[in-house]
Structure formats: C-alpha cells, structure tokens
C-alpha positions as CSV (number, residue, x, y, z in Angstrom):
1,X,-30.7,180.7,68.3
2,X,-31.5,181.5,71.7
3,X,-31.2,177.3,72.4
4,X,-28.0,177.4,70.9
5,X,-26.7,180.5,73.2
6,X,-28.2,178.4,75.7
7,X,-26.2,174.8,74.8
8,X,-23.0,176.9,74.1
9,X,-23.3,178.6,77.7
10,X,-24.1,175.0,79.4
11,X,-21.4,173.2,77.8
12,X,-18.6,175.8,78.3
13,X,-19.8,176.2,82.5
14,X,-19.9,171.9,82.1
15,X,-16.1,172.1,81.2
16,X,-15.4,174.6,83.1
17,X,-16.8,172.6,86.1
18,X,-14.9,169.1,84.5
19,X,-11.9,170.8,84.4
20,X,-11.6,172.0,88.0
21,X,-12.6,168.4,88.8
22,X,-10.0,166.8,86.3
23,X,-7.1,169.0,88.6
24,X,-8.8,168.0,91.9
25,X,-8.4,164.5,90.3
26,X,-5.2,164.4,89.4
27,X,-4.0,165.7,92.7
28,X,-5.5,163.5,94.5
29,X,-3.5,160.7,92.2
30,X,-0.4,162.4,92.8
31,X,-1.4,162.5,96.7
32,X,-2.2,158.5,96.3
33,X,0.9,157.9,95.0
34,X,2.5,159.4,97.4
35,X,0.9,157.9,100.5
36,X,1.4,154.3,98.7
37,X,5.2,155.2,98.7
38,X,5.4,155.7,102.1
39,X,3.1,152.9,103.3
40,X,5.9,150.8,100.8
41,X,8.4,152.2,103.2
42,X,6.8,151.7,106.5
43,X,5.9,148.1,105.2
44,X,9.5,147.7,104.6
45,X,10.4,149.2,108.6
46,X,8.1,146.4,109.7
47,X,9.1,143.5,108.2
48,X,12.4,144.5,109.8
49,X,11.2,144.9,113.4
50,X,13.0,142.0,114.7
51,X,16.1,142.4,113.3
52,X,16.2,146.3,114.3
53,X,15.5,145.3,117.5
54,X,18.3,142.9,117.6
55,X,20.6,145.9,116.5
56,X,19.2,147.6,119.0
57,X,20.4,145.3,121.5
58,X,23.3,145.2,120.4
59,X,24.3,148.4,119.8
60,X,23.2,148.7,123.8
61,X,25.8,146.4,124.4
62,X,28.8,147.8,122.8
63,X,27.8,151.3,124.8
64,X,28.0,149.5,127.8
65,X,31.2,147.7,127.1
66,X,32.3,151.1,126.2
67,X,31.0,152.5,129.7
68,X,32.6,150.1,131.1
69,X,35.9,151.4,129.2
70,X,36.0,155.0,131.1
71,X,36.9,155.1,134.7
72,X,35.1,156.8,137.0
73,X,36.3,159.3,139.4
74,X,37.7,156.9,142.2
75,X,39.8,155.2,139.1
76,X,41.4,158.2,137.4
77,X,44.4,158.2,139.9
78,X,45.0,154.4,138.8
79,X,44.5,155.5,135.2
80,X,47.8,158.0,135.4
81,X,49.3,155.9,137.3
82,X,48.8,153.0,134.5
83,X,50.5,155.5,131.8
84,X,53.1,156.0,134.3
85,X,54.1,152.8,134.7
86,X,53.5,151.7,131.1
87,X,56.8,154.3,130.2
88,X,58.6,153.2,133.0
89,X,58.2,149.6,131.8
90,X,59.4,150.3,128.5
91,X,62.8,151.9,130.2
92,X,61.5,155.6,129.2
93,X,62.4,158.6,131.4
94,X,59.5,160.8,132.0
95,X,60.7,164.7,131.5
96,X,57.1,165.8,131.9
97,X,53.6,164.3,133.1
98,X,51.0,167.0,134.3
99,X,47.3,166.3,133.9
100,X,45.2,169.3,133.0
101,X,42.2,171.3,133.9
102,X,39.5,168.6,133.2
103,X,36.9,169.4,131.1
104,X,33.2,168.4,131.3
105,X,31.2,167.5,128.2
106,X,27.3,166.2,128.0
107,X,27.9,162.7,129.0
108,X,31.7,162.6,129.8
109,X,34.6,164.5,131.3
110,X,38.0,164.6,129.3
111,X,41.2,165.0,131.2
112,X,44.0,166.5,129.4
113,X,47.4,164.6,130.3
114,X,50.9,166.3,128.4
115,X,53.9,164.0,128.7
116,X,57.3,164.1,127.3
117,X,59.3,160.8,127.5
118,X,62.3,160.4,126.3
119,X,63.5,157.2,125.0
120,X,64.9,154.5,122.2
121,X,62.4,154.6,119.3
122,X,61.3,151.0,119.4
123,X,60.8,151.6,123.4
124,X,58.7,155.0,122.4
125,X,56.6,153.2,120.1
126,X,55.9,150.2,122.9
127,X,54.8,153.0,125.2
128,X,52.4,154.5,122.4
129,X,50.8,150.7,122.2
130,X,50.3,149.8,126.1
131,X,49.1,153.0,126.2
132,X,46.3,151.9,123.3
133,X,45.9,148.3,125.0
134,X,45.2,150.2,128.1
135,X,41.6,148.8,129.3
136,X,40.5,152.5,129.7
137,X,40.4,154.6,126.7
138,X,43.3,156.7,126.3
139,X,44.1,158.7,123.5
140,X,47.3,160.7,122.0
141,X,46.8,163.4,120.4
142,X,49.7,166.2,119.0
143,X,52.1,163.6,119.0
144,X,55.6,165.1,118.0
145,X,58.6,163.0,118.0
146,X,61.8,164.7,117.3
147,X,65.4,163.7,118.0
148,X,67.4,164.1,121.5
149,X,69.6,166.9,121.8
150,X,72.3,165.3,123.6
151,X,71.9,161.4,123.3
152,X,72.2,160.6,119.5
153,X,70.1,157.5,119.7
154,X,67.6,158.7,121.6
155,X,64.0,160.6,120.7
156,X,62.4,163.0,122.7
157,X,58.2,162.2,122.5
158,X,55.6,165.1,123.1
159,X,51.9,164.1,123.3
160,X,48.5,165.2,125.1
161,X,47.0,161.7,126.3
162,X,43.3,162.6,126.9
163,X,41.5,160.0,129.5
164,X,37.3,160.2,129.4
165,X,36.0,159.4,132.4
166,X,31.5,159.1,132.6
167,X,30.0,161.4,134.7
168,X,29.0,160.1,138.0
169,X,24.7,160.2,138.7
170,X,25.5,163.4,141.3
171,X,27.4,165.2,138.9
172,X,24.8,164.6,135.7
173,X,21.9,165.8,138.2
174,X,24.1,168.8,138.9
175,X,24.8,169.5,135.8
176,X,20.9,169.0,134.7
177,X,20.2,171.2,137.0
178,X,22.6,174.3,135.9
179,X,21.3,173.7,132.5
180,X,17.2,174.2,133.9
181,X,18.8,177.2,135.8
182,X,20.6,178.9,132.7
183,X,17.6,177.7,130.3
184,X,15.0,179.2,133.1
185,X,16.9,182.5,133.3
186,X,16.7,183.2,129.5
C-alpha cells in the first residue's frame, strides 16, 4: 500500500511537472509563430530594397520640384505683383488687394492675400486659372462670387489667395533656436 501511495504521489508531481512544461511549450510555439511572421514580413521589406529606394528618390525629387514651387523672400513682391497682373490681363478691376500678417509654420510661411475683382464671369474664371498656372503655388480659398450691384453683367469675386513661401536657412536657425529656448525654459 505504501508503494502505491508512493506511485500515486510520483505520478501526480510527474504531471504536475509535464503540465507546467506542456504551457511553457506551447508558449513558446505561439512565440515561434510569431517571430516567423515577422521575419516573413521583414523578408518581404528586403526583397523590396531597391525599389523603395527608387521611391525614395523619387519622392525626393517631387519635394524639391515643389521647393522649387515657393518663392523665397526676395520673390514674394514678384509673386503679388504676378496676381496683379494676371486680373489686370483678364480686363478685371481690382476693388481690393491687401496681403496679410504672414504667418510662419514648421517649414513654410503662408501669406494671406484678400482680393475682390470685379469682372465678366468668363474673365473671373480666367483670373482663377492663371492664378492656378502661376509657377508658385497659390491658392484661393473662401471664394464667394456674387452678382454686381450696379453693372448687371458683371460679378463681384471675394477670395483669400494664400502664397507659401520656404523659410530661408537664417530664419529656420532662428526659429530652432526659440523652440530650444521655450523647450529649455519648461
């Protein structure tokens, strides 16, 4: 009897033991699995190196044909004048052109430009397309069109054209540095 207390005590602690190692088993498994999955997806990444890279190029050069889009300081004067000029062409008469307070964002500065032209439709929507084929980037935003009040064929065009201009090297290291200053003061 006592050999059979003895066989019964062994074989209970011997599953006992078996099935701690069955769970440290099975997570390992699910842990295998796992790490197979993501060496499937890294395998993946690496066969497509070279073609990444290639994106990566070219994704490079589209920003800097878009860098190349924004003026810079010294060419923001030939900018409005540009607008100007593409509403005079189209025979519009200019009620109201008044940049704004230019605001400065990470990488950019945005300058705030309201107009109202007045004008024959097909002239207004002229302007609205030299303004787009512009070879900066100008946008129009809060575009209202409504009709004259004393010339019947005639519309009267309100708009905000924003201009982005890229920040000049002196004005990003200025900028860095009021950043360290307010991040340092915190």
């Amino acid at each position: 009897m006592l050999l059979g207390v003895v066989a019964l005590i062994v074989s209970v602690l011997w599953f006992a033991w078996l099935s701690g190692q069955r769970e440290a088993l099975d997570a390992e498994r699910r842990r295998e699995e796992e790490l197979r999955a993501q060496f499937s997806q890294k395998l993946a990444i690496a066969a497509h190196r070279d073609v990444l890279k290639l994106q990566l190029e070219e994704v490079r050069q589209y920003v800097t044909l878009l860098e190349k889009q924004l003026p810079s300081r010294a060419e923001m004067d030939a900018l409005l004048s540009d607008i100007n000029q593409a509403g005079i062409g189209r025979g519009l008469q200019f009620e109201l052109f008044r940049p704004g307070q230019e605001t400065v964002r990470e990488y950019y500065a945005e300058l705030p430009i309201t107009i109202r032209v007045t004008g024959r439709y097909h002239d207004v929507g002229q302007f609205v397309a030299d303004v787009a084929h512009l070879s900066r980037i100008v946008t129009l935003h809060d575009l209202t069109v409504s009709p004259h009040a004393k010339l019947a064929d005639q519309l009267t065009v309100e708009a905000i054209a924003r201009t982005y201009r890229y920040l000049d090297p002196d004005e990003l290291k200025a900028r860095n540095a009021a950043e360290k200053k307010k991040g340092g003061g915190k």
